[in-house]
N, C-alpha and C positions, 0 to 999 in steps of 0.2 A: 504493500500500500504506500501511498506517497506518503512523505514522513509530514506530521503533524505540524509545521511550524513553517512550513516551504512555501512560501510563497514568491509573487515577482510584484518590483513594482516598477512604473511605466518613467522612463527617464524626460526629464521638459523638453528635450528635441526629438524623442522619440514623440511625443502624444502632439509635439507642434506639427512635425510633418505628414504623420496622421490626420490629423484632424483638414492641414490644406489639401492633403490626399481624398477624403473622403467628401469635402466641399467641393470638388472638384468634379470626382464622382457621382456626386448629389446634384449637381447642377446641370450639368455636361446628360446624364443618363435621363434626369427627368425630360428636358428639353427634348432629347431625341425622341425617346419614347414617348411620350407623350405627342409627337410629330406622327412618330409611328401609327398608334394608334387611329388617330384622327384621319391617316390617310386611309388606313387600311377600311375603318369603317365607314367614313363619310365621303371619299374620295374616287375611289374605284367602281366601278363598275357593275362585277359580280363578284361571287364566292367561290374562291373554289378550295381543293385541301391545303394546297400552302398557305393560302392568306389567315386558313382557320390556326394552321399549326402557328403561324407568322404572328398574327395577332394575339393569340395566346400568349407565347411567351412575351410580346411584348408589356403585356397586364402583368404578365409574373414579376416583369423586371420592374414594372412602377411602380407594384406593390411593395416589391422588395424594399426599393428607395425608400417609400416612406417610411422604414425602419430604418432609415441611417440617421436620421436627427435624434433617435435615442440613442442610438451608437454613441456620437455628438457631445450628447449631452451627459452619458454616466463616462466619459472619460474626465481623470483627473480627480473623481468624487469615488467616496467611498462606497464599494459595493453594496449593493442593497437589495433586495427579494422584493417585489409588488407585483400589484394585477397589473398596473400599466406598463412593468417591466416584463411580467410573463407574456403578455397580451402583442408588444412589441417583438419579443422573442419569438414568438409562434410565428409570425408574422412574417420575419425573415427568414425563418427555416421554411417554412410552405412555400416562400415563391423563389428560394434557394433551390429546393428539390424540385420545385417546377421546373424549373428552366432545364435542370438537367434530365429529367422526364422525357420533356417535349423536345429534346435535342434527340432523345434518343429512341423516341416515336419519328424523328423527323428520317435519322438513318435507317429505320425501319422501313421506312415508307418508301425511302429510294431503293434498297435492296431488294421490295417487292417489286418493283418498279422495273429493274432489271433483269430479275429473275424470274419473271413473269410478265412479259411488257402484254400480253393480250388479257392476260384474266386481271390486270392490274386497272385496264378500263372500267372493268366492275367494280373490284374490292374499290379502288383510289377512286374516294367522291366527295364532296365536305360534310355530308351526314355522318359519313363512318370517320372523318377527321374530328368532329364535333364531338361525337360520342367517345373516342378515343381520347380527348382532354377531360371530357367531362370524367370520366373513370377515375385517370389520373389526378386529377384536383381534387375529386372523393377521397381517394386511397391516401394521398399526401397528406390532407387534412388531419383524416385521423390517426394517421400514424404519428404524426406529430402533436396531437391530441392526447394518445394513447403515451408519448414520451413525457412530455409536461405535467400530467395526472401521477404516474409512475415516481419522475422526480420531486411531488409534491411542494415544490414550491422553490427547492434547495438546487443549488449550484446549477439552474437553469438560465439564467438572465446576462447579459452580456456584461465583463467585466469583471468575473468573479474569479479569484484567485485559479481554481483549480479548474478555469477554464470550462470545463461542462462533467454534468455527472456521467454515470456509468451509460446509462438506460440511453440518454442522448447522444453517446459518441455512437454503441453500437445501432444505434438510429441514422447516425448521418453515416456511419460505413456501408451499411447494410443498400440505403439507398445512394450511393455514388459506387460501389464498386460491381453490382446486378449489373446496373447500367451502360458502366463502363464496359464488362464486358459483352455485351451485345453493342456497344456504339461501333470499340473495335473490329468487332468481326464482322460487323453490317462494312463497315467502312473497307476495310481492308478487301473483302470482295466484290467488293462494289469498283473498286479502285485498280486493285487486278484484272475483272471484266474487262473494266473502260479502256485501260491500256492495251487488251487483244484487242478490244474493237480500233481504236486509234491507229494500231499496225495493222489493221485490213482496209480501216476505212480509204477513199479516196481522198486526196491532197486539199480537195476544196471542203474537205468536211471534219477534216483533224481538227482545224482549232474548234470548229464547237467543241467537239470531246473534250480538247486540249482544256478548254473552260470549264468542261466537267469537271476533271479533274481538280484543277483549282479549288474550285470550290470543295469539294468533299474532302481535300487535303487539308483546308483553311480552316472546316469547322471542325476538324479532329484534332488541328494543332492548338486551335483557339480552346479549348474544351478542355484537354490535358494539360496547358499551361497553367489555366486558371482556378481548374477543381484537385490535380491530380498532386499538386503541394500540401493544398491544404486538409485533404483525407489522408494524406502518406502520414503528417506531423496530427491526423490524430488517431491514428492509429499506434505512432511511436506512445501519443501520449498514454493510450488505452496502455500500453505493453510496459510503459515505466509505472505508473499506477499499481499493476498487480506483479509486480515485479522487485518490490523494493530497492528500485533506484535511488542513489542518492541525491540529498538536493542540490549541488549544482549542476547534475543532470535533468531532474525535472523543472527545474527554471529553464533549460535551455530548451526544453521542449516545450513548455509555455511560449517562451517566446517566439518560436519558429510557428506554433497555430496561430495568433496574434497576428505576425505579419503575412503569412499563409493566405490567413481569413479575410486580411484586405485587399490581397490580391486575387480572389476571387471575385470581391464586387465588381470587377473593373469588366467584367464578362457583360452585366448591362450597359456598359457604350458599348461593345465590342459587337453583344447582338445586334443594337439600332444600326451600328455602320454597316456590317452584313445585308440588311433587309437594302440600305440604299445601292451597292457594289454591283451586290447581285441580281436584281430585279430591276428590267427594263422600265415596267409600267409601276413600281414604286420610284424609279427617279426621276421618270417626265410628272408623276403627279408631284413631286415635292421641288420640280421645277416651277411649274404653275403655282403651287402655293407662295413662292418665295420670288415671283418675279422674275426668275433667270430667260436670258436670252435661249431661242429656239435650237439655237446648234450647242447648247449646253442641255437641254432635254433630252437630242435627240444621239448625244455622244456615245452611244451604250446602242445603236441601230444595228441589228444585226446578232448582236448577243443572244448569250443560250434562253436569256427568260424572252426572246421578243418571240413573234407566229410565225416564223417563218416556214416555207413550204419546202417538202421534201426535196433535198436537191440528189439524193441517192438511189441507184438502183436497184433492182430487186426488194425479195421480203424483207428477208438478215436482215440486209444493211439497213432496212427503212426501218425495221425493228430498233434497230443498234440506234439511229438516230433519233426516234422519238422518246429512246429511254434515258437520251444522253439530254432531249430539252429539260423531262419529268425532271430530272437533279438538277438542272442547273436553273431551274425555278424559283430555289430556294435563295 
């Protein structure tokens, strides 16, 4: 068990740079997302599975945000237990686990997508995307419901010496490493595919793939950057806990989930800039919101999310190309 007197406390340039870290993050994420949002639902057109997967996480991420001004505010003060502190806590764990949920429905969605590009017409539709969030935000809630009851009240709330109780770390493992591994192996064969198809495809049709790829490379690297620190450091911290580690080892594990944990928020800009990169008709709409000139709407013509018509022959390759836009819709 960690030894009884071990605790860490936050140095004045560690909690300064923090805290312009987290404003930074707080401002930057809401503004995007909150952009997001509003295109996705008042802007566009129609619905279809991505904009629901799209949208979603973007709600995850705003939600998240409004738990970073508690963050904010128990830094530098002395730790404390309340409803407004658990209630905050819940708050950033459910749309914490969301995001990595819906990331990992979204890789799901393309591996179906490739691995069945004709019966994927059916399964892939925004009903069955809808209902596939809805699940998820079920399941998340009360698992995180079910941790908070569990840790009655104690070493739940941000800021607390010992970091999170038992019931909560094997909570946040349990959901980021499931995950993780179906993100990977959706990814990884998906990514494999693309790159046969790219070596068969014709010359005028690699870079679409080529853009596949990209992108399902980006969101695996973006995903593992920003979750896979801060499970790794608490999983160290699970394993120093029942371990009797000494305390200037769990100090140093303390500290490594701390800074771990806030480079994980940084994953809400990181999805809003995704939605703009990748998606045609999400950056001619946030063109038109924002006034930009017409060859800045339309700089992205051509790209994997635009309609463009089969330029390949045969089944295969038509195949190979319509499962290479389905990914790079995202």
């Amino acid at each position: 068990m960690t030894p009884p007197n071990c605790s860490t406390t936050r140095g004045d340039l560690f909690q300064t740079v923090t805290m312009v870290y987290l404003s930074i993050i707080l401002i930057l994420g809401t503004v995007l997302n909150a952009l997001a949002l509003w295109v996705f639902c008042c802007r566009m057109r129609r619905w279809t599975e991505t904009r629901v997967y799209m949208a979603n996480l973007a709600g995850a991420d705003c939600c998240l945000l409004l738990s970073l001004p508690m963050v904010l505010y128990t830094m530098g003060k002395e730790p404390s237990e309340g409803f407004l502190c658990t209630v905050s806590q819940s708050i950033y764990l459910i749309n914490n686990y969301m995001s990595i949920c819906i990331t990992t429905a979204i890789s799901v969605d393309r591996f179906v997508a490739i691995q069945y590009p004709l019966r994927a017409r059916v399964w892939r539709c925004p009903r069955q995307a809808a209902g596939t969030c809805a699940l998820l935000w079920m399941l998340v809630i009360c698992l995180v419901s079910l941790t908070a009851w569990k840790q009655n009240g104690q070493n739940f709330c941000f800021g607390k010496s010992k970091t999170r109780g038992f019931w909560a770390i094997v909570f946040s493992l349990a959901l980021f490493f499931i995950p993780l591994m179906i993100l990977v192996f959706c990814s990884m064969w998906v990514l494999q595919k693309l790159m046969r198809k790219k070596a068969q495809a014709p010359a005028q049709d690699r870079r679409l793939i080529h853009k596949a790829v990209c992108v399902v490379s980006a969101n695996l690297v973006i995903f593992l950057v920003c979750f896979l620190p801060q499970h790794a450091a608490l999983l160290a911290k699970l394993i120093t806990d029942y371990a009797g580690a000494s305390c200037p080892v769990v100090q140093r594990v303390i500290i490594s989930v701390r800074v771990a944990s806030r480079l994980a928020n940084a994953n809400c800009c990181l999805d809003a800039l995704g939605y703009y990169f990748v998606t045609q008709e999400f950056q001619e709409e946030v063109g038109v919101v924002l006034g930009l000139p017409k060859i800045f709407q339309n700089q992205t013509q051509g790209s994997p999310g635009a309609d463009q018509p089969s330029l390949l022959g045969g089944r295969k390759a038509e195949k190979a190309l319509e499962s290479s836009k389905a990914l790079c819709s995202y």
